[in-house]
N, C-alpha and C positions, 0 to 999 in steps of 0.2 A: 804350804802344803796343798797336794793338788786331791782334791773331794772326788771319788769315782762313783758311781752308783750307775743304776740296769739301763744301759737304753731303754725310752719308752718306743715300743713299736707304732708308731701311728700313720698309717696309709692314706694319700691325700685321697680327698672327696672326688670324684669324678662327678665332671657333670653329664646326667643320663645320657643315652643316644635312643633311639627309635631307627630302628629301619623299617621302612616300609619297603615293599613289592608288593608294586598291581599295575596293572596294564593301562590304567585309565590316568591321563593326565589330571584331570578333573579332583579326582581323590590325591592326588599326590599336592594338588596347590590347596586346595580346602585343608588337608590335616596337614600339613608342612605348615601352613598359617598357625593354626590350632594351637597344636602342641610346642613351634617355637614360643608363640608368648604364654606358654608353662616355663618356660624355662629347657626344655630341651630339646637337644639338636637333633636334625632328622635327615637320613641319609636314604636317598631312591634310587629306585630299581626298578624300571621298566619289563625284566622280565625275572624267572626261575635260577635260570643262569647267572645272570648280573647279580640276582638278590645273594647266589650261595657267593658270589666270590666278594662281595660287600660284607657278608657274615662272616668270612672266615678270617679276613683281613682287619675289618673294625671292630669285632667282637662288641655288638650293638650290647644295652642292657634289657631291648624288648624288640621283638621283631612283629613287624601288623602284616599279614601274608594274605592276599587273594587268592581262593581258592582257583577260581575260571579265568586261567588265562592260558593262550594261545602256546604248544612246544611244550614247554613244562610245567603241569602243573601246578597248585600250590600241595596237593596232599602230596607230591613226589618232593619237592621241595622241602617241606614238614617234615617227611621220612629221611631226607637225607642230613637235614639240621640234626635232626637227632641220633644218627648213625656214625657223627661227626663228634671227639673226643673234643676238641675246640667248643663247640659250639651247643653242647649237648644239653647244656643246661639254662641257656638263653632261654625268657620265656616266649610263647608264642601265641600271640592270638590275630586267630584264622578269622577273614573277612570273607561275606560270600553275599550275593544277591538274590538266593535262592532261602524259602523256609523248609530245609529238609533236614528232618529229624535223623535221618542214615548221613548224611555229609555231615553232622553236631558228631554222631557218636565216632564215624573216620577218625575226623579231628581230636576229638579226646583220648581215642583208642591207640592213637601215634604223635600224642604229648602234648597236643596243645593245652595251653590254661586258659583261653575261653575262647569266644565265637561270639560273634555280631553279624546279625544280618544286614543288611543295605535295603533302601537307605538309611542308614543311624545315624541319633541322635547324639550329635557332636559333645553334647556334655556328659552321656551316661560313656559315649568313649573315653573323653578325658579321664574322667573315674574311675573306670575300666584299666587304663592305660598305669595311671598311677598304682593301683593295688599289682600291677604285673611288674611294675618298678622296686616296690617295696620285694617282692618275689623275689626279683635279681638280686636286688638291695645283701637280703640275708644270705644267699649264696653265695653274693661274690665273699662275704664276710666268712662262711664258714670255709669254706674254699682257700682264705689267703691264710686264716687260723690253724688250718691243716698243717700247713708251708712254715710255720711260727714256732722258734723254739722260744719258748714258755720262759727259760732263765736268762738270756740275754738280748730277747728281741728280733734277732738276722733268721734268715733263712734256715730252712732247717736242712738234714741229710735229705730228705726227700727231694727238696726242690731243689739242692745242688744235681744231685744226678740227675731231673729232667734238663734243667737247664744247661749243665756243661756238655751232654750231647748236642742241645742246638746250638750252642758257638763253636762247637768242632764241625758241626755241618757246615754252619753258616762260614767259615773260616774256611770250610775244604770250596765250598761254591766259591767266590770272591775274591780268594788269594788276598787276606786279610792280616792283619798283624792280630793275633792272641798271645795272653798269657796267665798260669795258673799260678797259683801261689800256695803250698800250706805252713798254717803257722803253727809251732807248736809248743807249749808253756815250760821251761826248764824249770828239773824236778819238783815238779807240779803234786807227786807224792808225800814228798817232803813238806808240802807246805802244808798239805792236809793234813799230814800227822801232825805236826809240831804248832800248828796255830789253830785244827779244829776247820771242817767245813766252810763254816762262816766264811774265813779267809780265803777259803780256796773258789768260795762262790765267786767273792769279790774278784778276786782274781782274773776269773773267768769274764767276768761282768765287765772289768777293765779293758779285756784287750779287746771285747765287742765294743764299748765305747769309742777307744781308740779306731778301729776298722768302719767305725760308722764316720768318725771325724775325717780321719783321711782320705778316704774314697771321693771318687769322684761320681756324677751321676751316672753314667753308665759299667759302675765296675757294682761286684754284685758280693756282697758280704756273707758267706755261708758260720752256724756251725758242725763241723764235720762231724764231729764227733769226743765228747770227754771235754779237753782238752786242747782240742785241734780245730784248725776253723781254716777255711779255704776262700780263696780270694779271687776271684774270676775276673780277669781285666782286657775286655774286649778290646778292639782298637790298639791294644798298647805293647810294643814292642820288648823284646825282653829287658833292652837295657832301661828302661824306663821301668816299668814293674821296682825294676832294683829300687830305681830311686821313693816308689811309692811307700815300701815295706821297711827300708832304711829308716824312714819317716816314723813307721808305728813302730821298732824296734825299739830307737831311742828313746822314744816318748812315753813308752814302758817301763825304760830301765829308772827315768826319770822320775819315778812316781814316788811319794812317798806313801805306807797302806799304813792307815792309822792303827789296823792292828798288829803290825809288825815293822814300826817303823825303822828297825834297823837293816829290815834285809829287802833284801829289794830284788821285784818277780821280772823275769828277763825270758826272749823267745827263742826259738830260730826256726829262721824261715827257710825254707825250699822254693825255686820257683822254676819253670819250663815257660819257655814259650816262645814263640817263630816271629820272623817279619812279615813271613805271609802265606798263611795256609800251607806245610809240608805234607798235608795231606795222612798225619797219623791219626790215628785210630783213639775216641776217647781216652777207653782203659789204658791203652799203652803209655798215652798222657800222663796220665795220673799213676803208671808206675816209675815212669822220668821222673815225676815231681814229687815222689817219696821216696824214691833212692836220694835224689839232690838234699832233703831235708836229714835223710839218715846221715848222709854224711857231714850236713852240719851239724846235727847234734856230735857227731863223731871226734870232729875237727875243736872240740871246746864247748860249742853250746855260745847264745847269745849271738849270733851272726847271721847274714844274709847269703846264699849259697844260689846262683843263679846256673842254670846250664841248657843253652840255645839249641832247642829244634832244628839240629840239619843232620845229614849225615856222620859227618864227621867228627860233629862234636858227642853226638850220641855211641856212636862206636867206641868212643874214652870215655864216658859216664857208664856206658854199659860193663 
């Protein structure tokens, strides 16, 4: 008998990052020493510029920002960190060589979490540093918690719909192979009534097991909703998807559920998806790949139903 119980959700540890921007070489090899033998990594930025496009791409856990520097400053900097959805909640603490009680109040009045004047003492930084870490620390946690459905671990509705726009972009940029996947629990009603909750949680709890087993690292395990749970699989062609979802289909049917060991919980999948960027539109996606699914429920139930992103195949799905 094969034992199903909740995926535990557990997100690997990151080790910190620090970005620094400041103009002065001097500070960037003194705290680059520093804070490496803390244990974390430190990425530089010579100016405003560099520093936002380092921010926006490494998504640091602490940013150390000079105020006085040459082109752009760090309060313009500071205001655009935080005017930045990305980046808005990174903490920030402002460096400055100056004791001015109006640049302390700038800086906290446009988010920063602290302020050190220069020259500072390299330990009450480190200090300083780490309490801006713990800061991240809880953010990033409440942040991924957000994205977390509670009953089986995967992603939730929320964080499917930011994310399957950026691999429809990323897929329209690229000329990229995508494909979606939904899955859906056959009379899933039925088992509620007839074995109680409990079974149906289990149920539930199974095929995210299964979608966590199968995947691979970069396919992204949603649940959609109820019942339904969507499968996002970047890089991967339609005919390939097939083969991934065949995988959790059978491996479903195969279950034995302890509290109903005679019937046995079965899915069907829907999936859409291109060899390279067709260039449609999310929503429209995801009405491909709920027709494709209607019609495998339609067609019996228990089956894999695939239908390829071009013109022509969609004009006969449609």
């Amino acid at each position: 008998m094969q034992s199903v119980a909740a995926p535990p959700f557990s997100p690997e540890e990151m080790k910190p990052v620090a970005l620094l921007i400041d103009d002065s070489p001097d500070v960037h090899k003194l705290l680059g020493m520093r804070l490496r033998s803390e244990g974390i990594d430190v990425l530089s930025a010579g100016s405003g510029a560099e520093g936002l496009r380092l921010a926006r791409e490494a998504l640091p856990s602490v940013v150390l920002l000079d105020i006085d520097m040459p082109g752009m400053d760090g309060f313009e900097v500071l205001r655009t960190l935080k005017d930045t959805d990305s980046t808005l909640h990174v903490p920030v603490i402002m460096l400055s060589g100056l004791h001015s009680p109006h640049d302390k109040v700038t800086a906290f009045d446009l988010g920063a979490v602290d302020f050190i004047t220069k020259p500072f003492d390299v330990t009450e930084l480190r200090v300083r540093v780490r309490s801006a870490l713990r800061v991240s620390h809880l953010l990033r946690m409440l942040s991924q918690r957000a994205q977390i459905d509670g009953l089986t671990g995967l992603y939730n509705r929320a964080h499917f719909d930011r994310r399957w726009e950026e691999e429809v972009a990323a897929t329209g940029r690229h000329q990229r192979p995508l494909s979606l996947a939904l899955f859906d629990l056959d009379h899933f009603k039925s088992v509620n009534d007839t074995y109680g909750h409990p079974a149906g949680d289990a149920a539930i709890q199974g095929l995210a097991k299964l979608l966590l087993r199968e995947c691979r690292t970069t396919d992204v395990a949603c649940r959609y909703g109820g019942e339904e749970f969507a499968l996002i699989m970047p890089e991967t062609a339609p005919q390939d998807a097939v083969g991934v979802c065949e995988r959790v289909r059978e491996a479903l049917s195969a279950i034995t559920w302890p509290r109903h060991p005679e019937r046995a919980v079965t899915c069907s999948v829907g999936i859409a998806g291109c060899a390279g960027g067709p260039g449609l539109a999310a929503d429209r996606w995801l009405e491909v790949v709920d027709r494709t699914l209607y019609r495998a429920k339609k067609e019996g139930r228990n089956r894999v139903l695939c239908t390829p992103i071009d013109g022509h195949s969609l004009a006969k799905a449609g």
